[in-house]
N, C-alpha and C positions, 0 to 999 in steps of 0.2 A: 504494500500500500504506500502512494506516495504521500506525504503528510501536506496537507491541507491548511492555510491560513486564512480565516476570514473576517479580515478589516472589521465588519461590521458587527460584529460581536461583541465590541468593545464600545460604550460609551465615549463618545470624541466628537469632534467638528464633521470626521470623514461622514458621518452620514447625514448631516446636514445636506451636504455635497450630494451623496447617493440620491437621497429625497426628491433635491430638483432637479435631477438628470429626470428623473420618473417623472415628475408634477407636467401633467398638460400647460398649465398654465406658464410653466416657467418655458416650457420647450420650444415655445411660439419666440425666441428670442434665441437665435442659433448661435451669437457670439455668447452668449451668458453658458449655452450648453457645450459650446467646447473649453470654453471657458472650467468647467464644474469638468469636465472631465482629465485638462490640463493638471487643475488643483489634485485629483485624487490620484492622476500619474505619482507628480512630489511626495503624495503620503506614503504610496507605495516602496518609491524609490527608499525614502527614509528608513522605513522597515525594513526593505530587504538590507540596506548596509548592516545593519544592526548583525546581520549574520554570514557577513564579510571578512576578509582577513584582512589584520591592520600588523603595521612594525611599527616600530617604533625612530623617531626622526628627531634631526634638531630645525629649528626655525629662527632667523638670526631675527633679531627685530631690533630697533636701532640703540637699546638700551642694554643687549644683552642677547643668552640664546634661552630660546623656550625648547625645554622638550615633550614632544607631541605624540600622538598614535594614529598614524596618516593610512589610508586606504592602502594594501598592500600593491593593489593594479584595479584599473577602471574593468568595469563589466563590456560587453559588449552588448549593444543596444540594438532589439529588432522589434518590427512590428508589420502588421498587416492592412494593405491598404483597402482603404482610405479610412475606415471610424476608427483603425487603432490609432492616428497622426496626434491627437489632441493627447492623447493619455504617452504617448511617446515623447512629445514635448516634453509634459511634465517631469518626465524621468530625467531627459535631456536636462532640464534644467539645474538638477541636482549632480548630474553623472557628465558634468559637463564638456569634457575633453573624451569622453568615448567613444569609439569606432560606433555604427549604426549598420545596421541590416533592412531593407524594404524587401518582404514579398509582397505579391498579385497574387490573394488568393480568392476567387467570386464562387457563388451561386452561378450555375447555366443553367436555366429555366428551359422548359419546356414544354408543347404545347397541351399536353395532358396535365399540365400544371407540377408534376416534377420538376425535379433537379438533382444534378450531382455536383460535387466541390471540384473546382479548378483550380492551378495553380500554372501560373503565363509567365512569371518575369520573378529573379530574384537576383539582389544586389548586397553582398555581403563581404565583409572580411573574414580572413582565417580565423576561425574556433578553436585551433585545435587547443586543446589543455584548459581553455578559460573557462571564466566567468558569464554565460548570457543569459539576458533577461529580455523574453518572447513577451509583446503587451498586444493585448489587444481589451474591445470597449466591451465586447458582448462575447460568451462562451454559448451558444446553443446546443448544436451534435454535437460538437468538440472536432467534428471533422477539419476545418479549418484550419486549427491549429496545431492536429496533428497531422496534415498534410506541409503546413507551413514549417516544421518541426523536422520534419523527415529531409524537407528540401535543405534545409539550413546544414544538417549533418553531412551534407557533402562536401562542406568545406572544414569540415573536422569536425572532432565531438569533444564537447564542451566538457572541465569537469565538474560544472555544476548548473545547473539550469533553473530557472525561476519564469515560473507560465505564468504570466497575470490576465487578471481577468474583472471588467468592472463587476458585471451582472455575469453569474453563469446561472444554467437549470441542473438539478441536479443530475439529469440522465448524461449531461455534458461532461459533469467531472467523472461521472463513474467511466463510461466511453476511456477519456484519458487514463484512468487509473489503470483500465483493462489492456491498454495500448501501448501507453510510453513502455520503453525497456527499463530495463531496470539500473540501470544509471542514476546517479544522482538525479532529482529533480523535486523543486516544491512546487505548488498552486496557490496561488495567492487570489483570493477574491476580496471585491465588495460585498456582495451580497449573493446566496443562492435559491435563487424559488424553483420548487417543485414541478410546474405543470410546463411543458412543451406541445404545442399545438400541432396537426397532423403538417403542416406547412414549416414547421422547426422554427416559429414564435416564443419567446420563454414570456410566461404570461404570470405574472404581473408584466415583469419585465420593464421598458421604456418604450419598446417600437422599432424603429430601423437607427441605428446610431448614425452610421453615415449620413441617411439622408438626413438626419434631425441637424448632422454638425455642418452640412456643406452643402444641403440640397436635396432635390428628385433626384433622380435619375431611370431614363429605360431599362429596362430590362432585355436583354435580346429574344 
């Protein structure tokens, strides 16, 4: 079993943040929602250093030297386009001189109203030995991410892996837990609700994150 962290367990500001991703009313305001979702990148970010390796350093400062317990090496930062962007920032913002990883990985719909998960384009650095942290805004199948997961390991295997996730459904973490190998790896969420719709909606849920943070979009 891979061990499971979820943010939103804990009494904190992060769910205020979670709250208006979901709230109709706040959503109607797409910079405010990437915004909220930017913000719970940083939380994340925050915790996962917490279980980081650090050494120890000096720091000259103009009075003297300080000595400190500085991040052993940056993570490498990936995420899935386009609603994972806002929550990748936020990491970015914290993890701020790290390599970055983009995949394409979409829904192809079609016209019986299925679909299967694609993956078209990926832009990464070397893994091998490191630290990566896979973000994205929404967990549904978990297909996504363990496609986007699979792709990333071409370019090495990481030795340790951090899946974030704002909203996942529970049938999405189990999928991963039954999937990922057994390698290092945590799952980090906001929040998890139970129900998945026959169309792979996590319901309560928020709705389409991409479209909420940047728009419609067709469908092919």
């Amino acid at each position: 079993m891979k061990p499971i962290k979820n943010l939103g367990q804990t009494n904190s500001i992060f769910n205020n943040f979670i709250a208006e991703l979901r709230s109709e009313n706040a959503q109607r305001d797409s910079m405010r929602f990437r915004k909220n979702l930017e913000r719970i990148g940083e939380i994340f970010a925050y915790e996962i250093s917490k279980d980081m390796e650090y050494e120890n350093r000096e720091v000259i400062t103009p009075l003297g030297i300080a000595n400190t317990k500085l991040l052993k090496e940056k993570p490498v930062l990936a995420t899935i386009l386009r609603a994972g962007l806002p929550m990748h920032q936020g990491m970015l913002n914290y993890f701020d001189d790290s390599e970055n990883a983009f995949i394409s990985a979409f829904r192809k719909y079609y016209r019986d109203g299925s679909f299967e998960i694609q993956v078209d384009y990926m832009s990464a650095p070397n893994i091998e030995g490191r630290t990566l942290i896979i973000a994205d805004s929404m967990l549904a199948t978990g297909e996504s991410m363990m496609l986007s997961y699979k792709e990333l390991l071409n370019n090495g295997k990481p030795k340790h892996t951090h899946i974030v996730c704002g909203i996942a459904s529970a049938q999405g973490i189990e999928y991963l837990q039954k999937n990922l190998s057994p390698r290092n790896c945590t799952i980090w969420v906001g929040a998890v609700d139970d129900e998945l719709t026959a169309n792979a909606f996590i319901v309560p849920g928020l709705g389409d994150a991409g479209d909420l943070a940047y728009g419609n979009k067709l469908n092919d």
